[in-house]
N, CA, C and O atoms as a printed pandas DataFrame, in Angstrom:
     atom_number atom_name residue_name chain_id  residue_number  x_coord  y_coord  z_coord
0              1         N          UNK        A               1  -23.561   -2.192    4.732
1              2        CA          UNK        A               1  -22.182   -2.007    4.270
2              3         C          UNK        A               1  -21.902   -3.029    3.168
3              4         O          UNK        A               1  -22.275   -4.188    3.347
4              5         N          UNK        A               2  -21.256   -2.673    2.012
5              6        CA          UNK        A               2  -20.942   -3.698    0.672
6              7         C          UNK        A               2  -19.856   -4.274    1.497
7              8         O          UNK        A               2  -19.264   -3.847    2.488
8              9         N          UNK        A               3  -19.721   -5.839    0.509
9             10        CA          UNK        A               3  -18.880   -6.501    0.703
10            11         C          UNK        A               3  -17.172   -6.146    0.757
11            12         O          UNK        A               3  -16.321   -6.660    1.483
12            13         N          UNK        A               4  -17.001   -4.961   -0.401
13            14        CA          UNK        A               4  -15.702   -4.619   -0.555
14            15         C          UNK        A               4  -15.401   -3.365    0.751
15            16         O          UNK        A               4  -14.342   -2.885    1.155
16            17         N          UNK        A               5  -16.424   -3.188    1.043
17            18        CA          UNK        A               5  -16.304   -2.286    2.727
18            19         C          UNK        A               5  -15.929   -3.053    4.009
19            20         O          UNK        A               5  -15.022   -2.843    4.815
20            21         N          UNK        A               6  -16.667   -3.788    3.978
21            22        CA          UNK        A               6  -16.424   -4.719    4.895
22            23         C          UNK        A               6  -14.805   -5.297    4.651
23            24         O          UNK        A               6  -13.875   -4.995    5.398
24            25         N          UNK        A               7  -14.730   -5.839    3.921
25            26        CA          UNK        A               7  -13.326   -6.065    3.695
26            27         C          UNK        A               7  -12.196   -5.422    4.283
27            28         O          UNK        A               7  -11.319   -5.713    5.097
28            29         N          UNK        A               8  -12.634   -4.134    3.359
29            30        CA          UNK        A               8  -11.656   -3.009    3.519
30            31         C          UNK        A               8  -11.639   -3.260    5.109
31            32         O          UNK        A               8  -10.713   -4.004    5.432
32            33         N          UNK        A               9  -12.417   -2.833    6.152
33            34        CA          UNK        A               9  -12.763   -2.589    7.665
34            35         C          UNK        A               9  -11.915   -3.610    8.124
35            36         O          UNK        A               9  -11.175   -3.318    9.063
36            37         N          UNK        A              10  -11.858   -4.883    7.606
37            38        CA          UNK        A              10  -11.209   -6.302    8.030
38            39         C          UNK        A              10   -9.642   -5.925    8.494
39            40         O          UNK        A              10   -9.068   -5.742    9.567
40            41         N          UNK        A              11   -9.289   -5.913    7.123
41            42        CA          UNK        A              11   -8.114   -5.587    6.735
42            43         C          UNK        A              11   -7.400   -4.066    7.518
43            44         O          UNK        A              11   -6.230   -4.373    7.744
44            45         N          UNK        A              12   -7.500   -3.455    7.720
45            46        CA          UNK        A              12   -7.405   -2.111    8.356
46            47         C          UNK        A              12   -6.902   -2.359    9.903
47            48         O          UNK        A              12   -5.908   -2.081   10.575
48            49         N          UNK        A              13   -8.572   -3.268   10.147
49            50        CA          UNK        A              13   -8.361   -4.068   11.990
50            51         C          UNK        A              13   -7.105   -4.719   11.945
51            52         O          UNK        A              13   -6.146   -4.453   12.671
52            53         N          UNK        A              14   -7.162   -5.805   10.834
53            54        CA          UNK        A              14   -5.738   -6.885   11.099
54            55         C          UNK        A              14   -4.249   -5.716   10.929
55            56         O          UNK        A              14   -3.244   -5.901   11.615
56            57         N          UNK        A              15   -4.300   -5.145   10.433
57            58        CA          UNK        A              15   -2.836   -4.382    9.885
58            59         C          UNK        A              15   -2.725   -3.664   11.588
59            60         O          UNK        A              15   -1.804   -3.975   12.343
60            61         N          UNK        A              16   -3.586   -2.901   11.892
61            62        CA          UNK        A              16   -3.157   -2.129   13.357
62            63         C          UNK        A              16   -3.287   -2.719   14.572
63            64         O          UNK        A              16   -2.804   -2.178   15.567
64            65         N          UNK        A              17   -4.003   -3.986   14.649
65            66        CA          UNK        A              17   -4.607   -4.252   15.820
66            67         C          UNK        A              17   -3.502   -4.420   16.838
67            68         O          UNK        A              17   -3.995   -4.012   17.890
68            69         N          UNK        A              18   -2.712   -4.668   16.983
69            70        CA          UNK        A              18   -1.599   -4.412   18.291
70            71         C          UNK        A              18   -0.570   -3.085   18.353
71            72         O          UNK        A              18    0.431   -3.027   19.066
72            73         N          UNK        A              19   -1.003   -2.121   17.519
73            74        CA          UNK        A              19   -0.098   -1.205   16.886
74            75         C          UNK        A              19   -0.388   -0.415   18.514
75            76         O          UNK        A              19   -1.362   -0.885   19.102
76            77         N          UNK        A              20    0.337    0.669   19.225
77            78        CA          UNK        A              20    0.324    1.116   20.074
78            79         C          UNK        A              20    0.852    2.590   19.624
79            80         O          UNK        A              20    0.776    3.444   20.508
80            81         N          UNK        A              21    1.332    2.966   18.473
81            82        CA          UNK        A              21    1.724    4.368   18.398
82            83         C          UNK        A              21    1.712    4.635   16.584
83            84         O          UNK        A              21    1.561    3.579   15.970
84            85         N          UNK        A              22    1.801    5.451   16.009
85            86        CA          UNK        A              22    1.893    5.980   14.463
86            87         C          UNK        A              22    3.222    4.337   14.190
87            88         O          UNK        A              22    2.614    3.278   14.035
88            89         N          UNK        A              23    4.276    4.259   14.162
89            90        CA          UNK        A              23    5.456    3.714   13.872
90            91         C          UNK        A              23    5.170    2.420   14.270
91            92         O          UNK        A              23    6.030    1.662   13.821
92            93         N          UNK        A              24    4.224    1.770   15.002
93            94        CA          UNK        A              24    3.910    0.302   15.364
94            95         C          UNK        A              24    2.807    0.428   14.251
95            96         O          UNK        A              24    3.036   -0.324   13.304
96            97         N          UNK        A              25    1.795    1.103   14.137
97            98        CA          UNK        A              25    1.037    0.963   12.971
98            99         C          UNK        A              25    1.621    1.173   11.380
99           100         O          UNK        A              25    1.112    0.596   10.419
100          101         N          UNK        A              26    2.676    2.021   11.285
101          102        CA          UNK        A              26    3.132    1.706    9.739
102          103         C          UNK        A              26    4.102    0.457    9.696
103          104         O          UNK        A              26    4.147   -0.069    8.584
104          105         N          UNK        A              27    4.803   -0.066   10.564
105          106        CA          UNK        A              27    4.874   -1.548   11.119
106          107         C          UNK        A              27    3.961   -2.558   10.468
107          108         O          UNK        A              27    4.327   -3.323    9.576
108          109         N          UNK        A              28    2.643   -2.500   11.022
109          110        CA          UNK        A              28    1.895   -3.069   10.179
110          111         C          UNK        A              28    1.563   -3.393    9.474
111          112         O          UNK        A              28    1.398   -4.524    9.017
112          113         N          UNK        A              29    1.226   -1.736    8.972
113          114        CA          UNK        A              29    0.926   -1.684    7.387
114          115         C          UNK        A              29    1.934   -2.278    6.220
115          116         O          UNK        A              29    1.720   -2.897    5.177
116          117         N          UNK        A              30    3.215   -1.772    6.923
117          118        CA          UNK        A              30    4.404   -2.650    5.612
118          119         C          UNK        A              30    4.192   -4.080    5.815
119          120         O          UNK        A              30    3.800   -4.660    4.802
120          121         N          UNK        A              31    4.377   -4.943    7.060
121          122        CA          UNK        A              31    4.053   -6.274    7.109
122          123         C          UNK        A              31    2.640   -6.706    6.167
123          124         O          UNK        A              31    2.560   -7.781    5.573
124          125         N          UNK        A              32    1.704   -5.795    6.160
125          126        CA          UNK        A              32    0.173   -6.400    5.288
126          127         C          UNK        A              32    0.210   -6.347    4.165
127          128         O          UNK        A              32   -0.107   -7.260    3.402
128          129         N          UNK        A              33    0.672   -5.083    3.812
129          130        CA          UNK        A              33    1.244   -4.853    2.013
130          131         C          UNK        A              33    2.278   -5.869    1.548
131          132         O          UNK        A              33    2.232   -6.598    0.557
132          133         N          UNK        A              34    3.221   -5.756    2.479
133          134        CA          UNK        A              34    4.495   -7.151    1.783
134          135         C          UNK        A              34    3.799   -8.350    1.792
135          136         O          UNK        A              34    4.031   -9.002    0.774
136          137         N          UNK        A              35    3.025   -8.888    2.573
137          138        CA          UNK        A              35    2.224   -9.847    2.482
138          139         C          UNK        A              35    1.618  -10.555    1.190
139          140         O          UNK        A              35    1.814  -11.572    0.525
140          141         N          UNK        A              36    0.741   -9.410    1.207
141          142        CA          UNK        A              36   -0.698   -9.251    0.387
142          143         C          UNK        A              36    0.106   -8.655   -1.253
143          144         O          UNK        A              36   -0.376   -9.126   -2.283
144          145         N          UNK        A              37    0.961   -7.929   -1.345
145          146        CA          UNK        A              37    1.162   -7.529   -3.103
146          147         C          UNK        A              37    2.456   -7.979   -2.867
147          148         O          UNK        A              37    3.291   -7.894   -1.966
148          149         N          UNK        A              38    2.312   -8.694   -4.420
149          150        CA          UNK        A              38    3.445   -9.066   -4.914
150          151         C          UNK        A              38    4.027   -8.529   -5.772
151          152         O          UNK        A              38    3.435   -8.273   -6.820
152          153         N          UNK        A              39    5.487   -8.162   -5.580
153          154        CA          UNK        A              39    6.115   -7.495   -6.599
154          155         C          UNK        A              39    7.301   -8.678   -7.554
155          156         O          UNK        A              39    7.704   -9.663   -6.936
156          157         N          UNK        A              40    7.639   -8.524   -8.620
157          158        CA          UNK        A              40    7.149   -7.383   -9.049
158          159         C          UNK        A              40    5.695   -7.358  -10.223
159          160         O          UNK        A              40    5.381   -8.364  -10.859
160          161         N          UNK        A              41    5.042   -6.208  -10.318
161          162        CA          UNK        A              41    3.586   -5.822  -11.131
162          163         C          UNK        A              41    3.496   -4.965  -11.495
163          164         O          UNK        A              41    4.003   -3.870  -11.251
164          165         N          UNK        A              42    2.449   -5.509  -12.523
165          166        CA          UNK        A              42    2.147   -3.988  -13.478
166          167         C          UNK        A              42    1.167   -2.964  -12.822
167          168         O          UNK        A              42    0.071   -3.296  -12.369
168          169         N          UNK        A              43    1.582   -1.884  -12.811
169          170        CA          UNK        A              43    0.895   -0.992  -11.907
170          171         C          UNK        A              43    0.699    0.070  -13.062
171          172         O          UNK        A              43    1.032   -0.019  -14.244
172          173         N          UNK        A              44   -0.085    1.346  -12.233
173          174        CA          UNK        A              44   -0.283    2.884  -12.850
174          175         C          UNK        A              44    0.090    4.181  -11.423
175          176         O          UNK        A              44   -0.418    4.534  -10.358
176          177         N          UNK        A              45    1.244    4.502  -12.248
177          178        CA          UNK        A              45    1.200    5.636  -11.565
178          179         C          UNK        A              45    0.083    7.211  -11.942
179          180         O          UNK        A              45    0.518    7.834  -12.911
180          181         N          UNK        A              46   -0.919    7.694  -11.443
181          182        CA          UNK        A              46   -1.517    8.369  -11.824
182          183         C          UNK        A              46   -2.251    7.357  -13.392
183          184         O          UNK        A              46   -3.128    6.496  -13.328
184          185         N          UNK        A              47   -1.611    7.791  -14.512
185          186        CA          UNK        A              47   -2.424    7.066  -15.629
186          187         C          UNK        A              47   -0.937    6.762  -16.667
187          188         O          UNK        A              47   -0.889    6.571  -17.882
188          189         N          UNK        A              48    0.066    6.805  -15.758
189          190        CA          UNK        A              48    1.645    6.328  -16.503
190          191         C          UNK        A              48    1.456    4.743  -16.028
191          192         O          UNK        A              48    1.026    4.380  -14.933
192          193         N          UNK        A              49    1.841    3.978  -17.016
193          194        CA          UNK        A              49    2.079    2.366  -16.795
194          195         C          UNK        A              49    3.373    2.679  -16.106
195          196         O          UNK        A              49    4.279    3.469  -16.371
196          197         N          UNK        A              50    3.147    1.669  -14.974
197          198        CA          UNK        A              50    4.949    1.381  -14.270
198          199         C          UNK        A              50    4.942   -0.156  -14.060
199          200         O          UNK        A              50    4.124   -0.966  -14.494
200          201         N          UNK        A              51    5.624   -0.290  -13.584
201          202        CA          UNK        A              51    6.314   -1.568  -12.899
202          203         C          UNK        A              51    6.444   -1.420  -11.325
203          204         O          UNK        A              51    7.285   -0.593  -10.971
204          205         N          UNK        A              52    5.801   -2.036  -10.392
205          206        CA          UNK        A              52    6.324   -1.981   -9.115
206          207         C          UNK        A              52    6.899   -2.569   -8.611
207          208         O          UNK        A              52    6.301   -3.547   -8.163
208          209         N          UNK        A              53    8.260   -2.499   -8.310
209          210        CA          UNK        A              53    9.256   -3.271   -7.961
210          211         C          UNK        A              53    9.199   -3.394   -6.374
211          212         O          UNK        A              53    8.813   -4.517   -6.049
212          213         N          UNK        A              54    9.407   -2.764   -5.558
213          214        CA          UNK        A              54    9.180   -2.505   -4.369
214          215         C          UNK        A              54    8.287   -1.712   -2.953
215          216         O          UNK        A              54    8.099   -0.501   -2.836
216          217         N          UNK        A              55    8.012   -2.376   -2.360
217          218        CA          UNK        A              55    7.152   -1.828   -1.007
218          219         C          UNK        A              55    8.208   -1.558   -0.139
219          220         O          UNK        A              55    8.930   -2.548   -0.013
220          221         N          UNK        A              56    8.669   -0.335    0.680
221          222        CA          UNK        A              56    9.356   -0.451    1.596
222          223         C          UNK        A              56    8.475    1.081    2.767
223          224         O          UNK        A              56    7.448    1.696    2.480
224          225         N          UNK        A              57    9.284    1.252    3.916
225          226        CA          UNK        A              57    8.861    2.625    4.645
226          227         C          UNK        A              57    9.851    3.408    4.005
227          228         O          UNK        A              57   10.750    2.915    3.324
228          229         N          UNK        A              58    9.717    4.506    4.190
229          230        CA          UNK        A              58   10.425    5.740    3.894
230          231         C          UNK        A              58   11.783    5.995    5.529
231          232         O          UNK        A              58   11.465    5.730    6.688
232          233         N          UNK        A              59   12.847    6.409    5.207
233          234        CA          UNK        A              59   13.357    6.809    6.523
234          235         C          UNK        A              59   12.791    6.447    7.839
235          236         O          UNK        A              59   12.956    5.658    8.769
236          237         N          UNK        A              60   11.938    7.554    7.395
237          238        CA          UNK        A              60   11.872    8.145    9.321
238          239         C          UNK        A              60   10.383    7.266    9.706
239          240         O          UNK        A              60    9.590    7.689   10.548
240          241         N          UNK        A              61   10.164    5.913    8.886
241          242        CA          UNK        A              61    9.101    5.430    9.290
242          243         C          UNK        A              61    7.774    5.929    9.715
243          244         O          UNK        A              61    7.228    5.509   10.736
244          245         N          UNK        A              62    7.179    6.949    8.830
245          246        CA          UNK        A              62    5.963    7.801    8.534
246          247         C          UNK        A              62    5.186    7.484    7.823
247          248         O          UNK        A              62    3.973    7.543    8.019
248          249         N          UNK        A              63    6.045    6.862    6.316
249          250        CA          UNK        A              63    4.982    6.538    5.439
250          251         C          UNK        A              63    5.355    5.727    4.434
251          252         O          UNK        A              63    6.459    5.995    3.961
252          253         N          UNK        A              64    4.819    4.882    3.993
253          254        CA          UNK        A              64    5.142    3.769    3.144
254          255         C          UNK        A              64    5.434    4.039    1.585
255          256         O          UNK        A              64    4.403    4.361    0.994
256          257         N          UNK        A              65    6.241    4.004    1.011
257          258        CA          UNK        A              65    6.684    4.001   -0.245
258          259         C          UNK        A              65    7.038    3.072   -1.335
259          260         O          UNK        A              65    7.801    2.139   -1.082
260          261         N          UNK        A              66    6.617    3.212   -2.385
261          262        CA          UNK        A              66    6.805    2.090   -3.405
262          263         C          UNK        A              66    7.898    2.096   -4.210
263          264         O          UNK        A              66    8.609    3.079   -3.999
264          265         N          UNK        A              67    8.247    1.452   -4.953
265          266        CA          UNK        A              67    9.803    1.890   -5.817
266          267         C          UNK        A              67    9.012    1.045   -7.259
267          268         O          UNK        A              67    8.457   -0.053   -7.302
268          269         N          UNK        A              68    9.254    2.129   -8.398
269          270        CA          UNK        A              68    8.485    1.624   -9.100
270          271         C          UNK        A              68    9.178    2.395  -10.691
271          272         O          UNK        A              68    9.539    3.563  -10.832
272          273         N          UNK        A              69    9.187    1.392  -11.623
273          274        CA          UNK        A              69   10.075    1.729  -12.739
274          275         C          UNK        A              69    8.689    1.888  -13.810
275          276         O          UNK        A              69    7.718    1.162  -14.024
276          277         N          UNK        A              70    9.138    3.231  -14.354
277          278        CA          UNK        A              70    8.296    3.630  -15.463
278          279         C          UNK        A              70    9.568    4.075  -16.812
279          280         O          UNK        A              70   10.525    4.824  -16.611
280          281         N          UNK        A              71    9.389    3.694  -17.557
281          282        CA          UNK        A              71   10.272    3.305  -18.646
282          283         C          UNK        A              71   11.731    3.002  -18.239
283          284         O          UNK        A              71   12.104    2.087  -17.505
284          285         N          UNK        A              72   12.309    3.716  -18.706
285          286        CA          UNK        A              72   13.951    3.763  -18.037
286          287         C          UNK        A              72   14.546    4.706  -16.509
287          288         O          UNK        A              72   15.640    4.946  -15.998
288          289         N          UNK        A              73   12.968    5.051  -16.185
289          290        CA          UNK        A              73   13.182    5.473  -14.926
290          291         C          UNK        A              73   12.721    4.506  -13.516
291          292         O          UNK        A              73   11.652    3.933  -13.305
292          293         N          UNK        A              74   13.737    4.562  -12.823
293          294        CA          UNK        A              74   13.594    3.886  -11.530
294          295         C          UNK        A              74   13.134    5.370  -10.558
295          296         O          UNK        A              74   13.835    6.377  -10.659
296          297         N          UNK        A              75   11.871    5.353   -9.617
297          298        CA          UNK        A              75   11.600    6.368   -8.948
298          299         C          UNK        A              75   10.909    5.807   -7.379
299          300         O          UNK        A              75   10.519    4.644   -7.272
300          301         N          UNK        A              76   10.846    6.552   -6.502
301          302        CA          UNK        A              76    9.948    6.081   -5.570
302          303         C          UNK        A              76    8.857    6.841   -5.698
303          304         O          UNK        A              76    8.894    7.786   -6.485
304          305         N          UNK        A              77    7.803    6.594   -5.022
305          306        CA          UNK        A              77    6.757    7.458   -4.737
306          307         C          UNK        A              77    5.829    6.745   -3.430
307          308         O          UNK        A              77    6.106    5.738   -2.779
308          309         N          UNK        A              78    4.623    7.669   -3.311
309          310        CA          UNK        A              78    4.104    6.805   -1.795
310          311         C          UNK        A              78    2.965    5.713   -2.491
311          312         O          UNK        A              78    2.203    5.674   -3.457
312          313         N          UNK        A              79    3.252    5.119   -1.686
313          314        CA          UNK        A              79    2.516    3.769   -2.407
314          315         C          UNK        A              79    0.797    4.029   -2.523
315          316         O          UNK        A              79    0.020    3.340   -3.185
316          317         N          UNK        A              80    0.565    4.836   -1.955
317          318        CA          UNK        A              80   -1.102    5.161   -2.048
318          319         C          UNK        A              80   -1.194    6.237   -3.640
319          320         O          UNK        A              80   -2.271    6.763   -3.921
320          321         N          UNK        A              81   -0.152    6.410   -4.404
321          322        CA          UNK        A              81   -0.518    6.701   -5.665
322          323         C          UNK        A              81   -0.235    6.065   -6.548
323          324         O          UNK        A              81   -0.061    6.355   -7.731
324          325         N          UNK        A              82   -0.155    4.870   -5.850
325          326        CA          UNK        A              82   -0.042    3.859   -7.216
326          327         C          UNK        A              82   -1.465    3.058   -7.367
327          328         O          UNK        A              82   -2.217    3.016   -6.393
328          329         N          UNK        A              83   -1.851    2.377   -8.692
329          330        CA          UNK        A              83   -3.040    1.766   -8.727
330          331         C          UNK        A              83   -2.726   -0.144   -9.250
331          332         O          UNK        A              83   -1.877   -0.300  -10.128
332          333         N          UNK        A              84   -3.067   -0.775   -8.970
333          334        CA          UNK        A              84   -2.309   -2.197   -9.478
334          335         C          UNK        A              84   -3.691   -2.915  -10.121
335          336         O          UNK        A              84   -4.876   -2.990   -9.796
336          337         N          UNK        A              85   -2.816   -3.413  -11.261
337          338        CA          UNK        A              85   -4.146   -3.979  -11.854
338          339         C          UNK        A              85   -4.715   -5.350  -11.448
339          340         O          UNK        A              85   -5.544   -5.806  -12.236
340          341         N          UNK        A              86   -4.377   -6.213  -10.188
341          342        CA          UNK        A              86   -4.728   -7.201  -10.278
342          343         C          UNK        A              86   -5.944   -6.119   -9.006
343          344         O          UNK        A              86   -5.443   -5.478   -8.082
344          345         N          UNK        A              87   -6.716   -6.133   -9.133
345          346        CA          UNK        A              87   -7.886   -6.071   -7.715
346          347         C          UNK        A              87   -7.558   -7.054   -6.705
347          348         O          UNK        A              87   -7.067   -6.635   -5.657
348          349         N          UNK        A              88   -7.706   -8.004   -6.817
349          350        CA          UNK        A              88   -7.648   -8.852   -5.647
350          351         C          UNK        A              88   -6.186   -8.340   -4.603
351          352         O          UNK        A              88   -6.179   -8.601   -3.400
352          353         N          UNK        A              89   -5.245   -7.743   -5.153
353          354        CA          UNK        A              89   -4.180   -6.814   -4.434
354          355         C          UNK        A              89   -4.248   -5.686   -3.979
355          356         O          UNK        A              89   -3.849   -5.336   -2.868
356          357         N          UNK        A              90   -5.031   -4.663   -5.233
357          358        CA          UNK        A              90   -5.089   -3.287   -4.770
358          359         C          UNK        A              90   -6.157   -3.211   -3.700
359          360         O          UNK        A              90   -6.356   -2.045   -3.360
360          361         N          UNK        A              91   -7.092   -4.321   -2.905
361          362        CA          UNK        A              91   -7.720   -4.082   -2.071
362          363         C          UNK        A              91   -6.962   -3.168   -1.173
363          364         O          UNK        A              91   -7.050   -1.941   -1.138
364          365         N          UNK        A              92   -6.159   -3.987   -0.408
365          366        CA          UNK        A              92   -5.085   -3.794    0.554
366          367         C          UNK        A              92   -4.836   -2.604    0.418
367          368         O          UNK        A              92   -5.304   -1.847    1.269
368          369         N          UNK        A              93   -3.894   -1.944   -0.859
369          370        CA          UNK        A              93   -3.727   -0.525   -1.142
370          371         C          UNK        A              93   -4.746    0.460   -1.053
371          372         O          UNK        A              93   -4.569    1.675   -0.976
372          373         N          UNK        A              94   -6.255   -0.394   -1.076
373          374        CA          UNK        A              94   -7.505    0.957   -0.762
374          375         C          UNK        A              94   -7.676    1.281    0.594
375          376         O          UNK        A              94   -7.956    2.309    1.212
376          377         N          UNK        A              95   -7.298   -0.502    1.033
377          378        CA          UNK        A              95   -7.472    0.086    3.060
378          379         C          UNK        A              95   -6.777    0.405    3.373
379          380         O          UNK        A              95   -7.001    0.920    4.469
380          381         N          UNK        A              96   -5.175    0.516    2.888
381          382        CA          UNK        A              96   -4.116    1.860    3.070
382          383         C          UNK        A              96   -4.235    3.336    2.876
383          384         O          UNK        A              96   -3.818    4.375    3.387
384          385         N          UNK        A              97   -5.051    2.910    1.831
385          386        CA          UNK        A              97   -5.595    4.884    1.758
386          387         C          UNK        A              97   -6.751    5.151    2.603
387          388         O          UNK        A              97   -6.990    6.290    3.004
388          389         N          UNK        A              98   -7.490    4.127    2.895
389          390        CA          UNK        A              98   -8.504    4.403    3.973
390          391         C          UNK        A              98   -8.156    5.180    5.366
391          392         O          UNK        A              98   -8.381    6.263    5.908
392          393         N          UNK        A              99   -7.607    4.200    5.559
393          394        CA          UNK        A              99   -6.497    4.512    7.063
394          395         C          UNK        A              99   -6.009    5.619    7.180
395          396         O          UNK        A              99   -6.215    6.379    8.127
396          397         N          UNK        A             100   -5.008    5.921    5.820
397          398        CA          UNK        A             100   -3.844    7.330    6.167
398          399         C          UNK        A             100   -5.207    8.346    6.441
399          400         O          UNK        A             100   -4.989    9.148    7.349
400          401         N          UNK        A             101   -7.174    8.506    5.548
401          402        CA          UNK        A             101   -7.559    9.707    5.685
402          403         C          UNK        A             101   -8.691    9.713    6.888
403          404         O          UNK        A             101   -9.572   10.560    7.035
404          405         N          UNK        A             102   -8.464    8.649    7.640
405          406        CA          UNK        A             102   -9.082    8.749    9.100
406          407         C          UNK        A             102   -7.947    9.007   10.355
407          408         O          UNK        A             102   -8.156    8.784   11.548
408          409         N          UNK        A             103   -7.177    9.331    9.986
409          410        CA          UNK        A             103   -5.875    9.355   11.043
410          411         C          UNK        A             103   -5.897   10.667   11.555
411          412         O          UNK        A             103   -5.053   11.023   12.378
């Protein structure tokens, strides 16, 4: 397993490891992301430059969402389509997308 796998695996364990249901694990996940990325940053939505201003859950605590300004627009979207250019951050955001496609 590469180093950035392993990682990823790390990170994944620490975000759920006491989680007991879907809503204790996105619990998590917002606590590891608020942690770990700092806003605000220059991000890409798809291949649009944005700004990410915010990490928060959505409502009904399902799924994590970013709030993120691309020119004179303020928008949300889910935070697993955003890309951030520092790496040492978007780790976190890869073992978020890891997670949501083993669930």
């Amino acid at each position: 397993m590469a180093k950035a796998d392993r990682k990823i695996e790390k990170i994944i364990e620490e975000a759920v490891i006491d989680a007991y249901d879907e809503y204790e694990q996105m619990a998590g996940w917002e606590i590891t992301l608020d942690e770990n990325v700092k806003v605000p940053q220059e991000c890409f939505v798809k291949k649009t430059p944005a700004t990410l201003l915010k990490i928060q859950p959505n409502d009904s605590g399902t799924a994590i969402k970013a709030k993120i300004r691309a020119g004179k627009l303020t928008l949300d979207t889910f935070v697993e389509d955003i890309t951030l250019k520092k790496k040492n951050q978007q780790i976190y955001i890869d073992a978020y997308k890891k997670w949501l496609l083993g669930k």
